[in-house]
PDB file of N, CA, C and O in Angstrom:
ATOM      1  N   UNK A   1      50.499 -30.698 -46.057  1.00  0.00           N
ATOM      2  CA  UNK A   1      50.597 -31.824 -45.162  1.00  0.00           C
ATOM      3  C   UNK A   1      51.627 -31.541 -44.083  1.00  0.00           C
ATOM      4  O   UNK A   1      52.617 -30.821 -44.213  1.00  0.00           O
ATOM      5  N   UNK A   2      51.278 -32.171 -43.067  1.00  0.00           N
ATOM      6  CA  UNK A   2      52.344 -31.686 -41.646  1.00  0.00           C
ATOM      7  C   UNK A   2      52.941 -33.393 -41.275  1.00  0.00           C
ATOM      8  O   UNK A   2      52.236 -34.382 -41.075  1.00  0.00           O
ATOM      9  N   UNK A   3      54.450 -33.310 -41.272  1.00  0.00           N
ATOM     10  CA  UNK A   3      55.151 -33.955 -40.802  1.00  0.00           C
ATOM     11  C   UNK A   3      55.269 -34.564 -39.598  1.00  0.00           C
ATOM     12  O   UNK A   3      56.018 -33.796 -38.994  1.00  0.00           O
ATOM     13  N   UNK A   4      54.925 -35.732 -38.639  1.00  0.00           N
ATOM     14  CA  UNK A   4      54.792 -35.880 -37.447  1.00  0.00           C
ATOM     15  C   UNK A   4      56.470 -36.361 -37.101  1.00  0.00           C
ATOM     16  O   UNK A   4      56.972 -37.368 -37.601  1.00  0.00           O
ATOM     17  N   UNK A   5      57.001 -35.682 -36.410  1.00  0.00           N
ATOM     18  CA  UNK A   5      58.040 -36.152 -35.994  1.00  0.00           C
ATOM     19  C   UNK A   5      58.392 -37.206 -34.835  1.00  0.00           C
ATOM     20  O   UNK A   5      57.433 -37.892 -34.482  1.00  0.00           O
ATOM     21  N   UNK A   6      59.732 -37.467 -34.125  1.00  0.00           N
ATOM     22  CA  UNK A   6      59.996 -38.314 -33.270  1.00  0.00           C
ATOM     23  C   UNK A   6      59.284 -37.599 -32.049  1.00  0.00           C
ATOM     24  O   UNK A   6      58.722 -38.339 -31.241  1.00  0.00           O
ATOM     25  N   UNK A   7      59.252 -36.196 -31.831  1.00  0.00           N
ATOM     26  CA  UNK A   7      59.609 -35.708 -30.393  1.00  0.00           C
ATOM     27  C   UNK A   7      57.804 -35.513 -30.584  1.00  0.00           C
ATOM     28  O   UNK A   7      57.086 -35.755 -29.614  1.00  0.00           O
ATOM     29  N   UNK A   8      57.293 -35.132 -31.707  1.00  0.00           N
ATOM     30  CA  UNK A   8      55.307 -35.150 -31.908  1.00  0.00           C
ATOM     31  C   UNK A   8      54.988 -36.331 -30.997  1.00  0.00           C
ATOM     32  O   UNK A   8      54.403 -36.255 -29.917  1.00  0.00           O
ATOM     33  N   UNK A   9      55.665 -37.932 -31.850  1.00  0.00           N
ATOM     34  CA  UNK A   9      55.307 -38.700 -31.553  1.00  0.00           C
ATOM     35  C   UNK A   9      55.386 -39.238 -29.749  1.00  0.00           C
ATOM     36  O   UNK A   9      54.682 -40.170 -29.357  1.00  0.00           O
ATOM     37  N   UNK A  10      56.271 -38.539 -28.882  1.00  0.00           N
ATOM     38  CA  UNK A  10      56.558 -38.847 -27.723  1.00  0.00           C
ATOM     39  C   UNK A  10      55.454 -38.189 -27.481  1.00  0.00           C
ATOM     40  O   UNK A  10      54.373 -38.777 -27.447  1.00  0.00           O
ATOM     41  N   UNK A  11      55.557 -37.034 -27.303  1.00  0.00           N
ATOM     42  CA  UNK A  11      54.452 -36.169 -26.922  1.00  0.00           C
ATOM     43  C   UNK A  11      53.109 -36.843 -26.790  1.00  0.00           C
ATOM     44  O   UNK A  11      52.427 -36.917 -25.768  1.00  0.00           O
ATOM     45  N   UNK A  12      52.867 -37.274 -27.864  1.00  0.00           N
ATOM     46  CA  UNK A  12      51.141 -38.241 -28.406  1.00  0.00           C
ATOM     47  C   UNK A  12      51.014 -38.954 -27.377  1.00  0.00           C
ATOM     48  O   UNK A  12      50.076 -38.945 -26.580  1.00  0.00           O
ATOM     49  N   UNK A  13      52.422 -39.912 -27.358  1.00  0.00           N
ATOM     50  CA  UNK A  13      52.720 -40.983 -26.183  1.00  0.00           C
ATOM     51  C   UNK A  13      52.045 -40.738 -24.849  1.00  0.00           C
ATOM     52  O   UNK A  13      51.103 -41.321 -24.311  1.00  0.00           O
ATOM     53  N   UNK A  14      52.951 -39.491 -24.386  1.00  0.00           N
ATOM     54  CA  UNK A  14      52.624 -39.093 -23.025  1.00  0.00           C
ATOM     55  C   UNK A  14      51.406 -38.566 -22.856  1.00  0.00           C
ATOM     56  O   UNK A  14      50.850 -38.648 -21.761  1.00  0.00           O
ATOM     57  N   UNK A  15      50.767 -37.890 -24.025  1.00  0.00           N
ATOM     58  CA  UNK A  15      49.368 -37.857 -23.477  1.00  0.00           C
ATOM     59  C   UNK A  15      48.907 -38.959 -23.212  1.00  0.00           C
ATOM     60  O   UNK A  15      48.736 -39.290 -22.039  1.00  0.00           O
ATOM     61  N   UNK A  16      48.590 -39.809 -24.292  1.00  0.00           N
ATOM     62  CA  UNK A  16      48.044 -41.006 -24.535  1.00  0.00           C
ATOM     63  C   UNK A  16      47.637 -41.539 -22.926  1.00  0.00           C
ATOM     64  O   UNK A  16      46.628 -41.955 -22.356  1.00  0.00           O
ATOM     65  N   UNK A  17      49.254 -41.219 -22.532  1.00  0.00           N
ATOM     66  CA  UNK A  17      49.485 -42.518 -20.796  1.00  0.00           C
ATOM     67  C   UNK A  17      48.491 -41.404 -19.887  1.00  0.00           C
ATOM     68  O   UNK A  17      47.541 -41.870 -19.259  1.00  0.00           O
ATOM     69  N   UNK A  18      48.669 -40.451 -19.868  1.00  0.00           N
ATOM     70  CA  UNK A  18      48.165 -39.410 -18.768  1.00  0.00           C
ATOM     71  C   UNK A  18      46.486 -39.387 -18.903  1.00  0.00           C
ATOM     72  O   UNK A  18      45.662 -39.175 -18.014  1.00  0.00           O
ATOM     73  N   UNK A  19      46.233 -39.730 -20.570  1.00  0.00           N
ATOM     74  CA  UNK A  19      44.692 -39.752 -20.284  1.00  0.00           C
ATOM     75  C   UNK A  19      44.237 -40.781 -19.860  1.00  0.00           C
ATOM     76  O   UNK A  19      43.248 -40.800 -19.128  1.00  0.00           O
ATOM     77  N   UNK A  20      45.001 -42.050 -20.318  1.00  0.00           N
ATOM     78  CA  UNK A  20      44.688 -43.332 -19.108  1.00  0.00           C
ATOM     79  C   UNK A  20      44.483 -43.610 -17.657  1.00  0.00           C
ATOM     80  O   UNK A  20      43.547 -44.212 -17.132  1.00  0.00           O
ATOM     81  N   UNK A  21      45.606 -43.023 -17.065  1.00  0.00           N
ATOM     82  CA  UNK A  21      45.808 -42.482 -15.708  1.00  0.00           C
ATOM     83  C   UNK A  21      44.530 -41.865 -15.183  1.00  0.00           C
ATOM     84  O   UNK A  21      43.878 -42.176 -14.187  1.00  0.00           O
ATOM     85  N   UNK A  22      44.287 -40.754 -16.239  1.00  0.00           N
ATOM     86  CA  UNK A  22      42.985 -40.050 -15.471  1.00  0.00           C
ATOM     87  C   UNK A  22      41.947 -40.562 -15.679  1.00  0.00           C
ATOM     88  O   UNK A  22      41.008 -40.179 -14.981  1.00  0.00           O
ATOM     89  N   UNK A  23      41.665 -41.745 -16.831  1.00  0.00           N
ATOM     90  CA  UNK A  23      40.084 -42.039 -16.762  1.00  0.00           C
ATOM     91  C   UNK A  23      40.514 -42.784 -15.621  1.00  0.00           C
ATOM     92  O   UNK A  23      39.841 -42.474 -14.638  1.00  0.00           O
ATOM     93  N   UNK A  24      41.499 -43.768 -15.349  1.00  0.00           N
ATOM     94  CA  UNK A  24      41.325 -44.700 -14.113  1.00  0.00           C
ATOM     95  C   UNK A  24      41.005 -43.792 -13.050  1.00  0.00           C
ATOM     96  O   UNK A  24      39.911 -43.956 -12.511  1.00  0.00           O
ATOM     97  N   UNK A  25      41.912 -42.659 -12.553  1.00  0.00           N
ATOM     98  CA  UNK A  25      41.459 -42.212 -11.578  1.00  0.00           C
ATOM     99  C   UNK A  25      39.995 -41.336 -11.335  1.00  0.00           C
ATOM    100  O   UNK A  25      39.848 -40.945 -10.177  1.00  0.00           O
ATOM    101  N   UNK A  26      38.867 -40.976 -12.331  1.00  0.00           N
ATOM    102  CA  UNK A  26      38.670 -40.699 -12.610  1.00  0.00           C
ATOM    103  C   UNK A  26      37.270 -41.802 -12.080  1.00  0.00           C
ATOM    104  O   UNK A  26      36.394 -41.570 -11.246  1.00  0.00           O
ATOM    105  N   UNK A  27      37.476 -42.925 -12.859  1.00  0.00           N
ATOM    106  CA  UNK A  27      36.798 -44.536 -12.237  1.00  0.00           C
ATOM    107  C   UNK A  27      36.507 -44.774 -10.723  1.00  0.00           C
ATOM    108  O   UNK A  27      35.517 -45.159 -10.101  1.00  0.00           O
ATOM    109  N   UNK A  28      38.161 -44.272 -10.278  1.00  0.00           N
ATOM    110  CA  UNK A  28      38.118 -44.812  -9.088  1.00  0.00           C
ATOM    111  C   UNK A  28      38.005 -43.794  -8.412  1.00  0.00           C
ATOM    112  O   UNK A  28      38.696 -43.797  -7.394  1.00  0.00           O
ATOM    113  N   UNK A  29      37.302 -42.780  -8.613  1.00  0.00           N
ATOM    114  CA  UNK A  29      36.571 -41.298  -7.518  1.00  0.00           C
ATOM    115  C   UNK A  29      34.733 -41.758  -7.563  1.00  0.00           C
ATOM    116  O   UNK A  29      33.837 -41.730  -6.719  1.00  0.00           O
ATOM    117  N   UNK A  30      34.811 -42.164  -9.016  1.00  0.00           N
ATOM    118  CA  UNK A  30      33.739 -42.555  -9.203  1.00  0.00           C
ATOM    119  C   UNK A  30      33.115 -43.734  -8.145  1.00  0.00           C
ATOM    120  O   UNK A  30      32.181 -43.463  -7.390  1.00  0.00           O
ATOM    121  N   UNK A  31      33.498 -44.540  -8.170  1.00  0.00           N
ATOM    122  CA  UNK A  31      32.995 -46.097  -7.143  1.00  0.00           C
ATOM    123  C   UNK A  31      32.968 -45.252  -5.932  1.00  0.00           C
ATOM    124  O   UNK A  31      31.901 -44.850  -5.469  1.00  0.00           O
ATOM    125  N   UNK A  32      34.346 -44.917  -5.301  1.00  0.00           N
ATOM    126  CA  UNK A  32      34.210 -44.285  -3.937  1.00  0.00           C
ATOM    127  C   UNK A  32      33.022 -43.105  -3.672  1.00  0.00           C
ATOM    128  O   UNK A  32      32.294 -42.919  -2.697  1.00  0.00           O
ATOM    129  N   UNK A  33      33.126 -42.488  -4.786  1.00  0.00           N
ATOM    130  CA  UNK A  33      31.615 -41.506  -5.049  1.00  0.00           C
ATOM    131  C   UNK A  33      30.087 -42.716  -4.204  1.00  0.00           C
ATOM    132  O   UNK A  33      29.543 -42.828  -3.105  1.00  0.00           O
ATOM    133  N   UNK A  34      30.002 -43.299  -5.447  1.00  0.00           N
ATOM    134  CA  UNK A  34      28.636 -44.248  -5.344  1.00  0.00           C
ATOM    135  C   UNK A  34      28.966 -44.899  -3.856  1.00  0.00           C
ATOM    136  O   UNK A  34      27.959 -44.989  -3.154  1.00  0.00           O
ATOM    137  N   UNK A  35      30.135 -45.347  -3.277  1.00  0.00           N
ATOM    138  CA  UNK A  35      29.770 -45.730  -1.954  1.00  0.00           C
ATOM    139  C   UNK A  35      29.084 -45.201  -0.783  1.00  0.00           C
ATOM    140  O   UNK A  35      28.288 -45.634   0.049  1.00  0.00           O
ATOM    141  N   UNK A  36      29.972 -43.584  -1.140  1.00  0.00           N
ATOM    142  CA  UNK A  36      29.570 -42.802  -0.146  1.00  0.00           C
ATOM    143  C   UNK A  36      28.043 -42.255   0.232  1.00  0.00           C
ATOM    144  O   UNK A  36      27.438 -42.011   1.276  1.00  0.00           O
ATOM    145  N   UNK A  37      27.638 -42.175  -1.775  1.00  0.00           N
ATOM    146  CA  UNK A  37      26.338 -41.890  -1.595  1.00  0.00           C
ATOM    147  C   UNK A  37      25.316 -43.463  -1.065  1.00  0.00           C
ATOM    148  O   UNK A  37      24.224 -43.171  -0.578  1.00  0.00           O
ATOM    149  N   UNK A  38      25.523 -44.461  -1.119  1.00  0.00           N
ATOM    150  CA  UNK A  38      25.010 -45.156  -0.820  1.00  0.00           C
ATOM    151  C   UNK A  38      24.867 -45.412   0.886  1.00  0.00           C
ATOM    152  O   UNK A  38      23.879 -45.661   1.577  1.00  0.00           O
ATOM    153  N   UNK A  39      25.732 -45.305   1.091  1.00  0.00           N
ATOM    154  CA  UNK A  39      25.938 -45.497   2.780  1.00  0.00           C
ATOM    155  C   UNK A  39      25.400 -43.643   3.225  1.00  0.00           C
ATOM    156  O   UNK A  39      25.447 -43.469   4.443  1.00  0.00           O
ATOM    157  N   UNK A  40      25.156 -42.969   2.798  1.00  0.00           N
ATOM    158  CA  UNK A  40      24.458 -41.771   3.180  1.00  0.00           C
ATOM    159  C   UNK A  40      22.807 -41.851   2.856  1.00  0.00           C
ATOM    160  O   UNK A  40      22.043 -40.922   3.118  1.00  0.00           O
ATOM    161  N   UNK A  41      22.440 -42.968   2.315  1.00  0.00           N
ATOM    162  CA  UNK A  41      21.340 -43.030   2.062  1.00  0.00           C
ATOM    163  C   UNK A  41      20.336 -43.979   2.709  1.00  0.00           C
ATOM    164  O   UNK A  41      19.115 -44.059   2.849  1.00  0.00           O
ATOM    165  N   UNK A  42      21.318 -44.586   3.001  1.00  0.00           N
ATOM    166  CA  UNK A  42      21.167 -46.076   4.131  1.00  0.00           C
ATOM    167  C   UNK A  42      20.950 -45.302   5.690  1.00  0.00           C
ATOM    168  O   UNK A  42      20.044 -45.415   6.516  1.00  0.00           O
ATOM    169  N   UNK A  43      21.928 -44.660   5.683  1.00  0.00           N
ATOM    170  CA  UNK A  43      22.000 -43.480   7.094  1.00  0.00           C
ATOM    171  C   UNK A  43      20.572 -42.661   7.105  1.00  0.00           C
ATOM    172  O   UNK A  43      20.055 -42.405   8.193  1.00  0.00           O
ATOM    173  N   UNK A  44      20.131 -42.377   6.247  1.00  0.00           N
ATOM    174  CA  UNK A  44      18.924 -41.553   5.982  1.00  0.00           C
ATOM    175  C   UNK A  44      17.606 -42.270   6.633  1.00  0.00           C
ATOM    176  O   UNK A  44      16.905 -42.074   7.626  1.00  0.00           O
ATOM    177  N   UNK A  45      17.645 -43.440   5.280  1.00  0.00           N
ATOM    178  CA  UNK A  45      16.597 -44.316   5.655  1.00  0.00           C
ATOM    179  C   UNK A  45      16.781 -44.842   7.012  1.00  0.00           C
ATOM    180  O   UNK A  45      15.707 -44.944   7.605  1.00  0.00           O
ATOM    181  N   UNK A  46      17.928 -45.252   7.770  1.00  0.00           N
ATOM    182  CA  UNK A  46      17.967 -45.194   9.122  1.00  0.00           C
ATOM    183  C   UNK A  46      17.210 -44.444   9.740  1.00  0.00           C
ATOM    184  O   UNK A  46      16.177 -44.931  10.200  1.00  0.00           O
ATOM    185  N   UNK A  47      17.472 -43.175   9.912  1.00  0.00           N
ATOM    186  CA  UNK A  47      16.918 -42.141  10.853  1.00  0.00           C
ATOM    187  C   UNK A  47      15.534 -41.599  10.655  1.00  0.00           C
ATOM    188  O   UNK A  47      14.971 -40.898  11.496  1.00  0.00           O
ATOM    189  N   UNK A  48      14.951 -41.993   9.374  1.00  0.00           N
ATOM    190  CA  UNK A  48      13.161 -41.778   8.795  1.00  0.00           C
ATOM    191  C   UNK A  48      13.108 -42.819   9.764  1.00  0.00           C
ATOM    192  O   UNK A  48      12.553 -42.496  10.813  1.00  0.00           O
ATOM    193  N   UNK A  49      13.506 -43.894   9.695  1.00  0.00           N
ATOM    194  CA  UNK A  49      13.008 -45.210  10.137  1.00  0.00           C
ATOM    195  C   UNK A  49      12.496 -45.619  11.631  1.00  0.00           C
ATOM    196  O   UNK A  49      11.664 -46.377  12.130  1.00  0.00           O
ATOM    197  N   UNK A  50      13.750 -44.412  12.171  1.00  0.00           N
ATOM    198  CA  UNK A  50      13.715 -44.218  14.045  1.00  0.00           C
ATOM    199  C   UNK A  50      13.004 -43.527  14.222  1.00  0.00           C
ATOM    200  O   UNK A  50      12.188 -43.793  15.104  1.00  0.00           O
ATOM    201  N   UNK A  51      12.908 -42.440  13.608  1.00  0.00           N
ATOM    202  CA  UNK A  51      11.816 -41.383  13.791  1.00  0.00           C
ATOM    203  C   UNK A  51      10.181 -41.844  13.840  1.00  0.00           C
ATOM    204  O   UNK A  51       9.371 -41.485  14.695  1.00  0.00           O
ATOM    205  N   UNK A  52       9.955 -42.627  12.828  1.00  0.00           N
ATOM    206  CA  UNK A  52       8.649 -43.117  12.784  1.00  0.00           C
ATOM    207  C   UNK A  52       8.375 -44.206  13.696  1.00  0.00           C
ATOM    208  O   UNK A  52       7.183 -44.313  13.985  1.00  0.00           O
ATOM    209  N   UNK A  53       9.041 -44.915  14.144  1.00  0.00           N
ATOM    210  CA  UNK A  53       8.579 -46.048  14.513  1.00  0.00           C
ATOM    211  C   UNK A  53       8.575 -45.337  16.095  1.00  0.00           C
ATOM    212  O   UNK A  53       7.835 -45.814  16.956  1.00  0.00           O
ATOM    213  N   UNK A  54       9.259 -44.429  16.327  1.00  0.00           N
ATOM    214  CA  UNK A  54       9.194 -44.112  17.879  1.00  0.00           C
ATOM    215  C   UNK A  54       7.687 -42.633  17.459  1.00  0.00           C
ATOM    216  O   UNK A  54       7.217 -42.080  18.453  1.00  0.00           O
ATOM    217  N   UNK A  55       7.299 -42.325  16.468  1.00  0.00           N
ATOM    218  CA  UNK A  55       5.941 -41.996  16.277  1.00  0.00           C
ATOM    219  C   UNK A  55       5.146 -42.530  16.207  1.00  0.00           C
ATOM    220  O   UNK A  55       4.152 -41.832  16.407  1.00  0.00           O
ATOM    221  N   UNK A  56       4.913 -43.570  16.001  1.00  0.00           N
ATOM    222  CA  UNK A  56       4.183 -45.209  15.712  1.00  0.00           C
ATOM    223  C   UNK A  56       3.439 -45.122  17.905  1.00  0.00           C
ATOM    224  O   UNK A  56       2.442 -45.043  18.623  1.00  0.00           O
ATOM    225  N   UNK A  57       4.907 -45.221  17.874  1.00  0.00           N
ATOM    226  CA  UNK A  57       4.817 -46.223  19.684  1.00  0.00           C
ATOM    227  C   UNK A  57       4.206 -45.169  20.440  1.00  0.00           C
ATOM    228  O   UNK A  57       3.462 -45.500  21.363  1.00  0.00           O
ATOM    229  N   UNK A  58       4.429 -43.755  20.162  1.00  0.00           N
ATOM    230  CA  UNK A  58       4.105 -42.776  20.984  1.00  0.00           C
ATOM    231  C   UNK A  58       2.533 -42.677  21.006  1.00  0.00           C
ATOM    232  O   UNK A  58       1.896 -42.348  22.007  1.00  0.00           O
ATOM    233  N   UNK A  59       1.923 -43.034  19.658  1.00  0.00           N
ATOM    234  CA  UNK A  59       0.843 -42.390  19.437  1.00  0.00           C
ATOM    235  C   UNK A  59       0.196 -43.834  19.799  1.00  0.00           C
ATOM    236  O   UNK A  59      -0.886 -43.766  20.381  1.00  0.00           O
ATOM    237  N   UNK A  60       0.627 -44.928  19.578  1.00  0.00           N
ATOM    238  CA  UNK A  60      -0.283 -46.270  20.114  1.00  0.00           C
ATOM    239  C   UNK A  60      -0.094 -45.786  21.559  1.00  0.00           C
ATOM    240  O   UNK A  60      -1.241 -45.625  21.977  1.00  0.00           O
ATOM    241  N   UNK A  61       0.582 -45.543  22.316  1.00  0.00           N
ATOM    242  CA  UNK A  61       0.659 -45.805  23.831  1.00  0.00           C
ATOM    243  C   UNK A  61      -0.203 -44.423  24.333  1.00  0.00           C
ATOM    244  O   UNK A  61      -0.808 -44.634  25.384  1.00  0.00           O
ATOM    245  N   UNK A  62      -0.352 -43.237  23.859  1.00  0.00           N
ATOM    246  CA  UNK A  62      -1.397 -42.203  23.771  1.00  0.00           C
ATOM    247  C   UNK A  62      -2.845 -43.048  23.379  1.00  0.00           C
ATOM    248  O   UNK A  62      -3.414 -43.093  24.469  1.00  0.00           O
ATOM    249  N   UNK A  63      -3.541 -43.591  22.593  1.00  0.00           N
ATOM    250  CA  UNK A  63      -4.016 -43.948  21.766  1.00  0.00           C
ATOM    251  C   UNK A  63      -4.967 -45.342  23.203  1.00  0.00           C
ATOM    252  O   UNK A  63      -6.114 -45.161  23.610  1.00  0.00           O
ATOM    253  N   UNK A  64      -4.353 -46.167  23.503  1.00  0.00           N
ATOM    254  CA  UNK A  64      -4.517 -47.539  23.694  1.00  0.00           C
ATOM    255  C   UNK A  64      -4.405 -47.401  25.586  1.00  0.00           C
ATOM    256  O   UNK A  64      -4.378 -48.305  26.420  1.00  0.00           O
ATOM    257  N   UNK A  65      -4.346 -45.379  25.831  1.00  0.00           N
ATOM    258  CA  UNK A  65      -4.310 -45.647  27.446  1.00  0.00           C
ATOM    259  C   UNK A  65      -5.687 -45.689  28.241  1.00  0.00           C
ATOM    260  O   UNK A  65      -5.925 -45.920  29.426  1.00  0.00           O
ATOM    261  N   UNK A  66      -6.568 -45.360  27.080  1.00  0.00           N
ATOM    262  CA  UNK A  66      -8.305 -44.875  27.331  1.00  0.00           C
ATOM    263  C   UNK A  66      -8.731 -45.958  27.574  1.00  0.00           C
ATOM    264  O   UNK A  66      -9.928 -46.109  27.820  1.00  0.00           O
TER     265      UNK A  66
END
């Protein structure tokens, strides 16, 4: 059997706090993650969106000059 001492027990401590620390930070890379990808996806569907609709207009106004 192994003895846990005072200075074990600090030790435990300070991990303990540091792995807290990192899941939070860890959380909070995460959210900022999902924002970024969200607003890059929004940006996306933006620019499909311009693209087509000014393919839309091109090909009606080709289309509708006969």
């Amino acid at each position: 059997m192994t003895q846990t001492t005072d200075s074990d027990k600090t030790i435990l401590e300070a991990i303990d706090k540091l792995e807290e620390k990192l899941e939070l930070k860890i959380d909070t890379f995460n959210e900022k993650f999902d924002n970024y990808q969200k607003a890059s996806q929004s940006l996306v569907n933006l620019a499909f969106g311009l693209i087509t609709s000014a393919t839309i207009v091109t090909l009606a106004q080709t289309i509708f000059r006969r």
